[in-house]
Steps between C-alpha positions, in 0.01 A plus 500: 500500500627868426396722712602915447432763714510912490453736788493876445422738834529468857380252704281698803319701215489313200670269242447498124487086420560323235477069539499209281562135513548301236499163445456338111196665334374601847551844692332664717608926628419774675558856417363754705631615870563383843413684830675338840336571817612575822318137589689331241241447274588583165170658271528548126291631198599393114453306211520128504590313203481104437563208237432172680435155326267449825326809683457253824862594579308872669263304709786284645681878537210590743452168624185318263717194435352199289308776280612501147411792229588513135777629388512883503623812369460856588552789745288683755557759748616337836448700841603295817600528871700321632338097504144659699365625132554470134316643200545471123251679316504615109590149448526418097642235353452162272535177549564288201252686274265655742506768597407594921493845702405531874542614827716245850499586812669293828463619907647313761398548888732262699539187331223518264495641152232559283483533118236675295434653154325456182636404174358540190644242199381492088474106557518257773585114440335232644864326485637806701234483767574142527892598534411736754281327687678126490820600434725397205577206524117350533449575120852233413253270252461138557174341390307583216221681694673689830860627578680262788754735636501593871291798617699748663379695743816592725718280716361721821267760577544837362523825700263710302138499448369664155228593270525647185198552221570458138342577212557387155312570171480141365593104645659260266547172549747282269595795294135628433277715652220338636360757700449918553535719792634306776590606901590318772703559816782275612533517848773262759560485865788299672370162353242601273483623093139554411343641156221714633174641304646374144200654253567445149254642268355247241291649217202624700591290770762426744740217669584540866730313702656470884773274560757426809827362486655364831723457632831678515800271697656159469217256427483417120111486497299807426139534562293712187151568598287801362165545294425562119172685339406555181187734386369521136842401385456351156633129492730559173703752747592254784455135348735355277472525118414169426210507770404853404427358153267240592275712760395832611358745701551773811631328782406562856669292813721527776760234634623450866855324487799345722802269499841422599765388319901577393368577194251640247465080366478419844240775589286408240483115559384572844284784491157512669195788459181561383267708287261559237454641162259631216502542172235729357463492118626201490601359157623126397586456202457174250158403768250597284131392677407517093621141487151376653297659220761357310426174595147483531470623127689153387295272286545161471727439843548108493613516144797718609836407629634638839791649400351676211191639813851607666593697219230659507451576825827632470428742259197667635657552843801703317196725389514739791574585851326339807388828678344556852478837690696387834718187618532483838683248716710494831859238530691381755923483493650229698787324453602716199176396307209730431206362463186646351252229588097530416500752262124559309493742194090621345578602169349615160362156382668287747685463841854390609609287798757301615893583710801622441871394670782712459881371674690835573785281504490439095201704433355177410132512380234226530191496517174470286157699421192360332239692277106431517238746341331760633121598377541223172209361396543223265158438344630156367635344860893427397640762710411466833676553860610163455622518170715810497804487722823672295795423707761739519846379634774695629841366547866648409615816729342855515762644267455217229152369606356161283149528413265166415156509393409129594160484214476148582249507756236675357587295142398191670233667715332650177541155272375305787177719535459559124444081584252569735314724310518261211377301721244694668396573124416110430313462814276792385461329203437168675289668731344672219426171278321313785266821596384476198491120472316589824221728351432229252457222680308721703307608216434184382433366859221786456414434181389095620329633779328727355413166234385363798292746658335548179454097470379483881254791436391309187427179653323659816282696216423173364428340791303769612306497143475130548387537858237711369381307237442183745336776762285574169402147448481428839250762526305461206482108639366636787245729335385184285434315797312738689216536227259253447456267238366505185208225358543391136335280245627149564622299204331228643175670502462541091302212336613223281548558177206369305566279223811449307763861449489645196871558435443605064538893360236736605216497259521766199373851551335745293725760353319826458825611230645306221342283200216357642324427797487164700809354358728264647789670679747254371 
């Protein structure tokens, strides 16, 4: 290290100053003067300048060990007395490309010290919070998901306790900006770092967050616990692109978190919490509830092969978003694992249900939703509640997640009821053929007793004719023998013929007409 040093004045009034050390690319000096007092204490007013590859080297300087800041450099205008109070205010500078200005300030009484100030920064980092608030060495990589390196807190307590409020126009995460105006306050105590009132604006809405990070001394595991809201923050802005493509909406929630581990991997495999979530406007893309009217418009279903149904099925849930107005569910965290169990979706046309795992450790996704319409009618009777289950799967991790639409369910369930109403069909049509078989034997069952009614009524008109007739007879019997009877000549009475008969042709007559009178007639 070079350091250089210029004094120009007396000491009991005052010294002109000019100080730098050097060491590489890194300086830090002071130009400005020195006042000694009768007490000893030495006061001073000047400009401070600095280059440092890591800003955290201050905080150690006024005793915030374990706190690391970006590198930094600029100048500001440094008044202090003695060690009981420091202030740098015009503070301008940049660090890497950004650009920061603000205002430091540090009393002591006794043995405590106290740091305050505001900062105001173009762009903050979500990798430089993370280096300020685990240290370093926490973000070394390992696995393919979290960083394994130590967090780094401080090998004992420091002597200073601080709060200081930033501002910054835009955070950026993995090189992009992801979000707008952002503020927070980073506060520490003797064991303690903790990111306080983070607000990060997020189209019309906005991301909150509270986190703790103990503690500060020799033991290797750190404790992380804090809270997390979101309000009308647009999923696209906080999900990851390939999950932002496939659904939609504001997003609404809050999460309660804690763990302890060496690590961030070791944080995140044991991490417990809780909370809850909506999604208004929600959006899902390629689960169109069209597919049902799709389906119940197929003719001839038993003629058609299952894989080309799939196909089709396919294609008419690719023809537009499954929408509903709000999602809502609440999930649990334990053991590194959220779970989002229970979760019932009313949308346009048809509903959603089913769970969803995620493992923190991987950001491992499983889980699986099924699809059943809403307010469908289907005049014909092939889609019903028990015939239209879509399955969708969900496996791979939340960065790369594997989607499945599992169609074979409701294949078989609508090929095995197109049976039943095949089916159903033929027993009308049985059913159909012996009603009327039915009617006609009924009619003809009719038809002979109404032969026989007609004979019966025949026969008793007969007999009642006949009946009549011998009541006639009987009658006019009766009459006959109730009047008396009648004397006649007697055959027996007539006398004997006299002499022998006369048996010849009668004896001519006289014919008044003719040729003559008193002729023979033959």
């Amino acid at each position: 290290m070079l350091v250089s040093l210029s004094l120009q004045g007396t000491p009991n009034n005052s010294l002109d100053s000019n100080i730098t050390a050097s060491l590489g690319d890194e300086s830090i000096s002071y130009a400005g003067n020195l006042v000694s007092l009768d007490n000893g204490e030495i006061q001073g007013t000047g400009r401070l300048d600095i280059a440092l590859d890591n800003a955290g080297g201050l905080a150690r300087i006024v005793g915030a060990r374990g706190l690391t800041l970006p590198m930094a450099e600029g100048s500001a205008q440094l008044h202090f007395e003695g060690e009981r109070l420091a202030r740098l205010s015009e503070i301008s500078g940049t660090s890497g490309e950004t650009d920061f200005s603000g205002a430091l300030s540090l009393s002591r009484t006794g043995s405590t010290a106290a740091v305050s100030g505001e900062i105001a920064v173009d762009l903050v980092s979500v990798e430089g919070l993370a280096v300020t608030l685990f240290g370093p060495a926490a973000l070394v990589g390992g696995s393919d998901s979290w960083p394994e390196g130590p967090i780094t807190l401080g090998d004992q307590a420091r002597q200073t306790r601080g709060t200081v409020s930033v501002t910054a126009g835009a955070l950026a995460a993995g090189g992009e900006e992801r979000l707008g105006r952002t503020s927070f306050e980073l506060s520490w105590d003797e064991t303690r770092t903790r990111l306080a009132r983070f607000e990060a604006v997020a189209d019309l809405g906005t991301l909150g967050l509270d986190m703790t990070i103990c503690c500060a001394g020799p033991l290797v595991d750190k404790t992380v616990s804090g809270r997390m809201t979101v309000a009308a923050v647009p999923s696209d802005m906080v999900a990851p692109p390939a999950v932002a493509h496939m659904l939609g909406g504001l997003l609404d929630g809050g999460v309660r978190f804690e763990a302890t581990g060496a690590s961030l991997a070791e944080l995140m495999s044991v991490m417990a919490g809780e909370g809850n979530v909506t999604l208004s406007g929600l959006a899902v893309q390629q689960l169109s509830p069209e597919v049902y009217a799709t389906v119940a418009g197929l003719e001839n279903v038993l003629e058609m092969e299952p894989d080309a149904m799939s196909t089709i099925m396919g294609l008419a849930l690719g023809q537009g978003p499954f929408t509903a107005p709000q999602a809502t569910g609440a999930f649990s965290i334990a053991g590194g694992v959220v779970r989002l169990a229970n979760v019932i979706v009313n949308g346009e046309g048809a509903g959603l249900a089913g769970d969803l795992n995620l493992t923190l450790a991987d950001l491992g996704l499983n889980g699986s939703f099924v699809m059943t319409p809403r307010d469908f009618a289907d005049s014909s009777g092939l889609v019903g509640p028990d015939t239209s289950r879509i399955i969708t799967r969900l496996a791979g991790t939340l960065l790369a997640p594997v989607v499945t639409l599992d169609l074979g369910e409701m294949v078989a369930a609508v090929l095995v009821r197109a049976n039943e109403m095949e089916v159903e069909r033929l027993e009308v049509l049985r059913a159909e053929d012996a009603e009327r078989q039915r009617a006609a034997a009924e009619e003809r069952n009719r038809l002979i007793e109404e032969q026989r009614r007609r004979a019966a009524e025949e026969a008793a008109r007969l007999a009642a004719e006949e009946a009549a007739r011998q009541a006639a007879e009987e009658e006019a019997r009766r009459l006959e023998q109730q009047q008396p009877p009648q004397t006649r000549p007697s055959i027996e009475t007539l006398p004997p013929p006299q002499g022998p008969l006369d048996l010849g042709l009668p004896p001519p007559v006289n014919r008044p007409l003719g040729s003559g009178v008193n002729q023979p007639l033959f």
